[in-house]
RODO-2510 file (C-alpha; in nm, 4 decimals, decimal comma):
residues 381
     n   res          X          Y          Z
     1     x    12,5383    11,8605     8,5869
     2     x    12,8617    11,8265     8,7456
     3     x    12,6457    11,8223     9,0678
     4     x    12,4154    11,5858     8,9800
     5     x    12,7000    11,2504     8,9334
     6     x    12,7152    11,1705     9,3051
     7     x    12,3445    11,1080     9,3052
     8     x    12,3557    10,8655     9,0509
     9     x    12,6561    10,6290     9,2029
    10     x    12,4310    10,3606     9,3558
    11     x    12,1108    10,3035     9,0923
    12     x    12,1300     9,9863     8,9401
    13     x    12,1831    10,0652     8,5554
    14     x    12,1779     9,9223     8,2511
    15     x    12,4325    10,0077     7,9548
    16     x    12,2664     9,9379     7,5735
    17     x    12,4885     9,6128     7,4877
    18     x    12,2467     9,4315     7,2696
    19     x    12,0572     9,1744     7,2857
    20     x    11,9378     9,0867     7,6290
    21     x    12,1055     9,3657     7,9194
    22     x    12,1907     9,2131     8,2446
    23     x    12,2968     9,3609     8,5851
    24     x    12,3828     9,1821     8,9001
    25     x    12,4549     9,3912     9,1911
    26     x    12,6847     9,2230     9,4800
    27     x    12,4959     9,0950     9,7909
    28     x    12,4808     9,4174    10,0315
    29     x    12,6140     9,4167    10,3785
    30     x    12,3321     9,4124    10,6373
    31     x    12,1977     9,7846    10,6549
    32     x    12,2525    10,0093    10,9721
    33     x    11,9881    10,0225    11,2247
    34     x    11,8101    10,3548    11,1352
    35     x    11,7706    10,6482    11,3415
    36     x    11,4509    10,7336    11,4065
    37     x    11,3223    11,1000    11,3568
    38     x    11,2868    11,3300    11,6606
    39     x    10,9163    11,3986    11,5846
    40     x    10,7940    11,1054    11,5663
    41     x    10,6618    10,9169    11,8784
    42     x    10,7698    10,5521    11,9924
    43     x    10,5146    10,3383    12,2368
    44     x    10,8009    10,1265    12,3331
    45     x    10,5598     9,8668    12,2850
    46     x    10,4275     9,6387    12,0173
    47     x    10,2016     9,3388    11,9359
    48     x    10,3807     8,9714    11,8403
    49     x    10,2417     8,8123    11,5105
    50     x    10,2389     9,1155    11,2990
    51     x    10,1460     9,0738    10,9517
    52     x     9,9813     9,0632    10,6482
    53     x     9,8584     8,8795    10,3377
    54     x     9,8760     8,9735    10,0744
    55     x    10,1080     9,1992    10,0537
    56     x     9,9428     9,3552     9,7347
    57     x     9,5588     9,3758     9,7263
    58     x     9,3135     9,4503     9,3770
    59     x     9,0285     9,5985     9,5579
    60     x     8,8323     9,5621     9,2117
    61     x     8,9228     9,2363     9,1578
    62     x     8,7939     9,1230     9,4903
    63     x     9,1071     9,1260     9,6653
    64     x     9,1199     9,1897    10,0777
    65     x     9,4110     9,2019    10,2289
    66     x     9,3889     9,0474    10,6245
    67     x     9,6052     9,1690    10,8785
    68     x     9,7375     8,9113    11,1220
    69     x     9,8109     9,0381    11,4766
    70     x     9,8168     8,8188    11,8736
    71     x     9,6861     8,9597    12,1884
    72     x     9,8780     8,8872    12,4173
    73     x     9,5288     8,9672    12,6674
    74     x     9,2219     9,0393    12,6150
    75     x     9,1615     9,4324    12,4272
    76     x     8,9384     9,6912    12,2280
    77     x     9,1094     9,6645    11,9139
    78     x     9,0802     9,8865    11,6264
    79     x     9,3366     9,9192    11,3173
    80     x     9,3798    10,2463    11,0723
    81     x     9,4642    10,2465    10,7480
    82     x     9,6869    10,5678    10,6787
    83     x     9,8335    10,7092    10,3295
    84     x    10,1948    10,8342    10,3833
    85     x    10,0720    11,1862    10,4529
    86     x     9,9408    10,9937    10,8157
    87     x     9,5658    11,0624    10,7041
    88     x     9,3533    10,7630    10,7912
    89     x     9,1286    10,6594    10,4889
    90     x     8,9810    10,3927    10,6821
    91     x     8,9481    10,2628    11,0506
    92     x     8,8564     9,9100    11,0860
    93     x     8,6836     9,8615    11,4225
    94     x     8,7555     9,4882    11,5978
    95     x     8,5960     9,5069    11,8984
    96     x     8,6417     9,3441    12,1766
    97     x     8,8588     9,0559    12,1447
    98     x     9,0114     8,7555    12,3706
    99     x     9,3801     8,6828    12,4144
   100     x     9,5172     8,5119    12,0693
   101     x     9,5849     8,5273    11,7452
   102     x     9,3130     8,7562    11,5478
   103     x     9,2847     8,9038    11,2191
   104     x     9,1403     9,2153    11,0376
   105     x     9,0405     9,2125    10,6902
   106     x     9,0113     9,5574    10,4653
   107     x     8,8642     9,5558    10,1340
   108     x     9,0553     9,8566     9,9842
   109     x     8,7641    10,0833    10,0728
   110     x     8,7373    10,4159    10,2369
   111     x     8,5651    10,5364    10,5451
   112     x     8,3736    10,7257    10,2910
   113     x     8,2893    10,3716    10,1019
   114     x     8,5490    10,4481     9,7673
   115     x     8,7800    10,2820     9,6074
   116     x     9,0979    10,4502     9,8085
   117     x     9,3613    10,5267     9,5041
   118     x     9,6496    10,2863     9,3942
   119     x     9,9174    10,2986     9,6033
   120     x    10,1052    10,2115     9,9312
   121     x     9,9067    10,2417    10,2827
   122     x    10,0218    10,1569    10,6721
   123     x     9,8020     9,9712    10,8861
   124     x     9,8129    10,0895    11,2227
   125     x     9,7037     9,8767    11,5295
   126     x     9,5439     9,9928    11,8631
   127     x     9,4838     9,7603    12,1368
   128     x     9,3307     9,9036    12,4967
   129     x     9,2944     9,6528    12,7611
   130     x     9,0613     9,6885    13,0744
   131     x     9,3183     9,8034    13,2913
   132     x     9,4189    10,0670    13,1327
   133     x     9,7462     9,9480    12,9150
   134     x     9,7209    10,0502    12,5886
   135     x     9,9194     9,9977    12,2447
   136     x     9,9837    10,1423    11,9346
   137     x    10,1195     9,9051    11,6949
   138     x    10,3064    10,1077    11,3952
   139     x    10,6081     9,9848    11,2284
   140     x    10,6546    10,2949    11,0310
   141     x    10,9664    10,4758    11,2668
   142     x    11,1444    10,1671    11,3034
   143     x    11,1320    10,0349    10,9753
   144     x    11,1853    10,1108    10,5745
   145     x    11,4016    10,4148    10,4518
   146     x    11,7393    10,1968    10,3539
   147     x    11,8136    10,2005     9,9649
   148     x    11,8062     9,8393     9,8248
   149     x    11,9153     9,7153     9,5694
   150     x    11,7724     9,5068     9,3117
   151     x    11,8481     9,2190     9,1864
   152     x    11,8759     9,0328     8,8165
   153     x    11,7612     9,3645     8,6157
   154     x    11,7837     9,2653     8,2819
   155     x    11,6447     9,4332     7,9361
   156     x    11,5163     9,2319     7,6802
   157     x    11,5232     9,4626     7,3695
   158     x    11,3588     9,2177     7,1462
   159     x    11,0424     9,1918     7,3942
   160     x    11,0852     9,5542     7,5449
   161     x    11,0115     9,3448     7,8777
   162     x    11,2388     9,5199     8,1869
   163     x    11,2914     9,2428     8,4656
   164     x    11,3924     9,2522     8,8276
   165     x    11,3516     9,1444     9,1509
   166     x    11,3035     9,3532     9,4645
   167     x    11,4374     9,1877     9,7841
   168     x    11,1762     9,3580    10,0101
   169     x    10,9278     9,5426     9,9525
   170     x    10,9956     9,9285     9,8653
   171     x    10,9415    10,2160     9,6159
   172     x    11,1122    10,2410     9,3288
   173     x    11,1621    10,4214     9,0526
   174     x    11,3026    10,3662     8,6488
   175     x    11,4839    10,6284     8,4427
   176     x    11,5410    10,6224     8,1054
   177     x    11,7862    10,8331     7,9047
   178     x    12,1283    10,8786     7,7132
   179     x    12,5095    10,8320     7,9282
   180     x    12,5615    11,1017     8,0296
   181     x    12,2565    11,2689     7,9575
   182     x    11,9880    11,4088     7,8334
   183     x    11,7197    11,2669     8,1024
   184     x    11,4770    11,1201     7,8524
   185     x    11,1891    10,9853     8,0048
   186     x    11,0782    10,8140     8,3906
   187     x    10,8806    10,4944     8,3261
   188     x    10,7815    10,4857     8,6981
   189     x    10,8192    10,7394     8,9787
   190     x    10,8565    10,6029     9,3013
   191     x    10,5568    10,3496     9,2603
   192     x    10,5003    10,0816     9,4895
   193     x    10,6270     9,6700     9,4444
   194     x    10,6501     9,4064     9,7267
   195     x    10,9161     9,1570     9,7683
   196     x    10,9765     8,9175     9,4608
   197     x    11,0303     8,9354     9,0390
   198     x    10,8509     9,2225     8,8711
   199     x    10,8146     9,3496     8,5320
   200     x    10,6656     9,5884     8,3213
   201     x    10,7266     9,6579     7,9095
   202     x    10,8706     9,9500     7,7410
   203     x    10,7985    10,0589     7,4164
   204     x    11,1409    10,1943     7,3566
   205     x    11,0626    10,5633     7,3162
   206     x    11,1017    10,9104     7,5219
   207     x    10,8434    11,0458     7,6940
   208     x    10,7777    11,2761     7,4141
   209     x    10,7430    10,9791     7,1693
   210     x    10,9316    11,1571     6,9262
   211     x    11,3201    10,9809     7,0077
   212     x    11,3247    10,5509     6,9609
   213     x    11,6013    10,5006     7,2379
   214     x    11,5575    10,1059     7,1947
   215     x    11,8661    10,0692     7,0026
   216     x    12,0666    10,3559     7,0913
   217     x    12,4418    10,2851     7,1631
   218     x    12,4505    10,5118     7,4410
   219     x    12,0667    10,4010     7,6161
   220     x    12,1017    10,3946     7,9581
   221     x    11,8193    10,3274     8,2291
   222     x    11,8490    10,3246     8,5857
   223     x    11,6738    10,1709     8,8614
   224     x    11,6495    10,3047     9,2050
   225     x    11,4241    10,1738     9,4896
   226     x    11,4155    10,2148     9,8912
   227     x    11,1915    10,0093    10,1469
   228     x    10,8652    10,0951    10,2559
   229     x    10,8217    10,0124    10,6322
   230     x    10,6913     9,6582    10,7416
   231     x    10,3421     9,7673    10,8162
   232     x    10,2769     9,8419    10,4470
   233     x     9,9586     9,7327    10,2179
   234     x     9,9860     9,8048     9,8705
   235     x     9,6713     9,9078     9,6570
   236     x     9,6705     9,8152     9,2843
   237     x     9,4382     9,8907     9,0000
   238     x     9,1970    10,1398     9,1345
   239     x     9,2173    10,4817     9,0731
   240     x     9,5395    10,7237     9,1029
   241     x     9,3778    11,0383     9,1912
   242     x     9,2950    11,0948     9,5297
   243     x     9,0875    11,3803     9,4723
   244     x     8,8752    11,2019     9,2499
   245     x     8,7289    10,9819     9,5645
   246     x     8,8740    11,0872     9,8789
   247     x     8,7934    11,4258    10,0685
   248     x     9,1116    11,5944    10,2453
   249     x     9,1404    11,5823    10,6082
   250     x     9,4118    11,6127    10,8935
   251     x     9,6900    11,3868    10,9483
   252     x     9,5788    11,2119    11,2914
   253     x     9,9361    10,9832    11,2635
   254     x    10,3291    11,1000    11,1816
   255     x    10,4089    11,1388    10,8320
   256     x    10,6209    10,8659    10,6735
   257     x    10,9594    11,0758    10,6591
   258     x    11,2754    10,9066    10,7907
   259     x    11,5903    11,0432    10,9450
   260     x    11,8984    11,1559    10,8406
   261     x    12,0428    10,8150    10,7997
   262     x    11,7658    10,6825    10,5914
   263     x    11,8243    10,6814    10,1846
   264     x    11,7939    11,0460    10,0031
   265     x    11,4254    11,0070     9,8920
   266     x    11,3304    10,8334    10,2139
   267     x    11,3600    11,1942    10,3902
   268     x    11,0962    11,3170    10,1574
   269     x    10,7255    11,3783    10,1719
   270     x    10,5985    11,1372     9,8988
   271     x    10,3785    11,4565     9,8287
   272     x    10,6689    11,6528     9,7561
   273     x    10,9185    11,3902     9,6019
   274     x    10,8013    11,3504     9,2294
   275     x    10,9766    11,4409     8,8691
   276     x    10,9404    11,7585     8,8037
   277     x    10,7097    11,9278     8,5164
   278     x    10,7616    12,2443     8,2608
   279     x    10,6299    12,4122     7,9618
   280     x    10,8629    12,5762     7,6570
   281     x    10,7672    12,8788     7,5201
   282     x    10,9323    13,0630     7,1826
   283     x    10,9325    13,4098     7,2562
   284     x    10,8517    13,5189     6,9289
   285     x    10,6152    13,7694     6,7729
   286     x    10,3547    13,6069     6,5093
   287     x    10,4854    13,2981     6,5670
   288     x    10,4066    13,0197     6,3021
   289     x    10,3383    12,6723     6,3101
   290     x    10,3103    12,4111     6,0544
   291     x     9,9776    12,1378     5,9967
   292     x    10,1476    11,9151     6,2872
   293     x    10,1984    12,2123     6,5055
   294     x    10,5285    12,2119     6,5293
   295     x    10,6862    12,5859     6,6069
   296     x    10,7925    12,7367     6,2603
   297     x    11,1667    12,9667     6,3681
   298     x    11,3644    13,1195     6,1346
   299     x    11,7164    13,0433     6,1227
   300     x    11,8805    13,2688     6,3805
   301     x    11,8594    13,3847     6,7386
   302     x    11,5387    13,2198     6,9262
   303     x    11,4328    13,3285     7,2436
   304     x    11,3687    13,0031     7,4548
   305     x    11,2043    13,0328     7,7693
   306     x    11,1719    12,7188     8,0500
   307     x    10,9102    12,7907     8,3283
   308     x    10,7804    12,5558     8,6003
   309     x    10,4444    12,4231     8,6886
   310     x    10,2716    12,6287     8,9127
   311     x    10,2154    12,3007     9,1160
   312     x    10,6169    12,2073     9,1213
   313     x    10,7381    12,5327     9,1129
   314     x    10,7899    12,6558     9,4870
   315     x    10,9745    12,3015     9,5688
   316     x    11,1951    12,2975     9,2648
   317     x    11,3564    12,6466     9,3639
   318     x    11,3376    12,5615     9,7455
   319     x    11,6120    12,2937     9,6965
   320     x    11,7951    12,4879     9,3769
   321     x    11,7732    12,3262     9,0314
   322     x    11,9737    12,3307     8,6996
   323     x    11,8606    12,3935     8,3101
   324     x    12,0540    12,2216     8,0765
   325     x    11,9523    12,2148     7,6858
   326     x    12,0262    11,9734     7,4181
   327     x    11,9689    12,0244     7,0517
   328     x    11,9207    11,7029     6,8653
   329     x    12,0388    11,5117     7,1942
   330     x    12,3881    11,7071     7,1938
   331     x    12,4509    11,9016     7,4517
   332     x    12,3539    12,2822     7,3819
   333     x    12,3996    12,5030     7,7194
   334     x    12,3557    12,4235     8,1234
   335     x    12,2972    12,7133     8,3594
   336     x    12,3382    12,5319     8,7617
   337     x    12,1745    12,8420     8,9391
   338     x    11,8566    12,7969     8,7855
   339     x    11,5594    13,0655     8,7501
   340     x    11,1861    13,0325     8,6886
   341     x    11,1231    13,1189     8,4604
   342     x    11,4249    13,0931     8,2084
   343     x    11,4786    13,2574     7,9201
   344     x    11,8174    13,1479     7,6975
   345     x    11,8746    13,2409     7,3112
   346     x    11,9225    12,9344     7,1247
   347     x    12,1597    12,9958     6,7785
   348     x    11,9809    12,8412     6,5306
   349     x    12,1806    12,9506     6,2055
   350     x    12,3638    12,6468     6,1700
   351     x    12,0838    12,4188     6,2062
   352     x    11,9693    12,2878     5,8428
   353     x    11,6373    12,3424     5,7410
   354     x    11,3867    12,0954     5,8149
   355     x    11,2526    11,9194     6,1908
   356     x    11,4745    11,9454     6,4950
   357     x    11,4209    11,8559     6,8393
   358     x    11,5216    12,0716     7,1824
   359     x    11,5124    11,8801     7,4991
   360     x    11,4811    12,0513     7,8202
   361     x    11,5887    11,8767     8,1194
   362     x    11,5388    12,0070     8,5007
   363     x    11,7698    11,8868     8,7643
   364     x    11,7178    11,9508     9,1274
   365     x    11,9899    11,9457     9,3793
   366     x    11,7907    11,6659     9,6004
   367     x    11,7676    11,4217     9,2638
   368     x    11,4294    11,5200     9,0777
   369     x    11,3953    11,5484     8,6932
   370     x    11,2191    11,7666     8,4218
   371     x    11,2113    11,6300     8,0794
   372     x    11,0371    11,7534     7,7389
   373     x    11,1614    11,7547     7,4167
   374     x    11,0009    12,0158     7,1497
   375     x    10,9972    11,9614     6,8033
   376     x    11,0331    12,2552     6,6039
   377     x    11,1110    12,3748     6,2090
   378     x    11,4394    12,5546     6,1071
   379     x    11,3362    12,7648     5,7881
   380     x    11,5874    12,9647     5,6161
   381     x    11,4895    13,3924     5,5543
***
């Protein structure tokens, strides 16, 4: 855990006071011109008039969004649309086109004709001229990667309403817990806003729903977000799964992972930056459990044993991780050289009979969390 504080430092958090929480971070300094990953190639050229409206697009609601771009001559123009792994779900073809300003609308669609899922995307642009110049327009090295921070998050406890605003467009994503922990629940991981005011409503409760942290004196939740490069288009509303209407194929374009400079979660794949999920198993022989199937344990030495999803596993231990346990939200036992799985022997004799709750959290030593909270029933021999 002790590991874990210098991660936190910068996230813009918010303290239970009552009534309505504010935070105002102070104006940053202007961030550091970031250095661009060896890998990743640089035309050295670009197109003037770059852009595009709307930033966010709802595909089902009819939404396009049209990207804005100027010739400066005459070119065979085509623009992909790329997911952060550099895959290209859809390639818009433009043609031939004159000197000027042009434009490019997508629909949110596929190559394949789907819905491509909710998230962020990079539009990429092409132009190849008849003699023989030719350039790739991609924002994606040069820009996005520097942590920002938000502005006017507040808490309304009355409305559960969370309110911010995001000075440019970024990822970000919202923590909820106790000071000084347990982790507790993550409202959003790393999802998508653009620039402006945002907010979304909490019901107050952990991720289990079993803990009301709405009027807890020690609530604390934490927003973190980073910028997405310029040449961004953010899908809303359609489907999350990407399995579920897009077939795998190659990246054709560079990954979106930044340097060394950039922000911590920046340097990620988005494919392998994401909270981290477990199971809790009592390692018990005939074990019981009551109508709400809650684990029955009898007052006195329970095996407890932590183990990793198959899908999160081989990342977690790649970067290290720590177990820590809480019983009833106190702090119960922390082992920093984490194992999967893990087995510890939770004490139970001086529990009283009757429910009781064991959180598990799972922190990894490049800032991911594991939550869930167990609800189990102390019986006496």
């Amino acid at each position: 855990m002790r590991r874990m504080s210098a991660l936190l430092a910068a996230s813009a958090s918010l303290l239970a006071t009552g009534g309505c929480s504010t935070w105002q971070p102070p104006v940053p300094d202007a961030a550091p011109a970031t250095t661009l990953p060896a890998d990743i190639p640089v035309t050295g050229e670009s197109l003037p008039g770059v852009g595009v409206e709307p930033k966010t697009i709802h595909p089902l609601s009819g939404e396009k969004a049209i990207i804005r771009y100027e010739l400066p001559e005459p070119a065979e123009v085509s623009v992909a649309l790329v997911d952060a792994e550099g895959r290209i779900v859809r390639t818009l073809p433009g043609g031939s086109l004159p000197k000027g300003a042009q434009e490019t609308v997508w629909d949110g669609r596929s190559d394949s004709g789907a819905w491509t899922p909710a998230g962020a995307y990079r539009y990429i642009i092409t132009a190849s001229t008849a003699s023989g110049r030719r350039v790739v327009h991609d924002a994606t090295a040069s820009t996005g990667g520097e942590e920002l921070s938000v502005r006017s998050f507040e808490y309304d406890d009355k409305t559960g309403e969370l309110r911010w605003v995001m000075p440019k467009a970024g990822l970000a994503r919202l923590r909820i817990g106790i000071e000084g922990f347990p982790h507790l629940r993550t409202l959003f991981d790393w999802q998508p806003f653009e620039a402006g005011a945002h907010s979304v409503v909490w019901d107050g409760m952990d991720a289990s729903g079993l803990v009301s942290l709405k009027d807890h004196p020690k609530r604390l939740i934490k927003l973190t977000a980073f910028s997405m490069p310029d040449n961004t288009v953010i899908v809303a509303g359609t489907p999350a799964d990407p399995s579920s209407t897009m077939p795998a194929s190659p990246a054709a374009y560079p990954v979106d992972v930044k340097g060394p400079d950039a922000y911590l979660h920046a340097r990620h794949r988005r494919s392998e930056c994401g909270e981290v999920r477990l199971s809790v198993d009592f390692v018990l022989p005939g074990l019981r459990r009551d109508a709400q199937g809650r684990p029955i344990l009898l007052a006195g030495t329970v095996p407890v044993r932590v183990t990793l999803d198959p899908a999160d596993a081989a990342r977690v231990a790649n970067s290290r991780f720590e177990v820590s346990l809480y019983e009833d939200l106190n702090f119960l036992f922390e082992e920093e050289d984490g194992i999967n799985p893990f087995t510890f022997e939770w004490k139970t004799e001086g529990l009283t009979p009757g429910v009781h709750l064991l959180t598990v959290n799972i922190l990894t030593y490049d800032d991911h969390y594991g939550v869930l909270t167990v609800p189990v029933v102390i019986e006496r021999h």
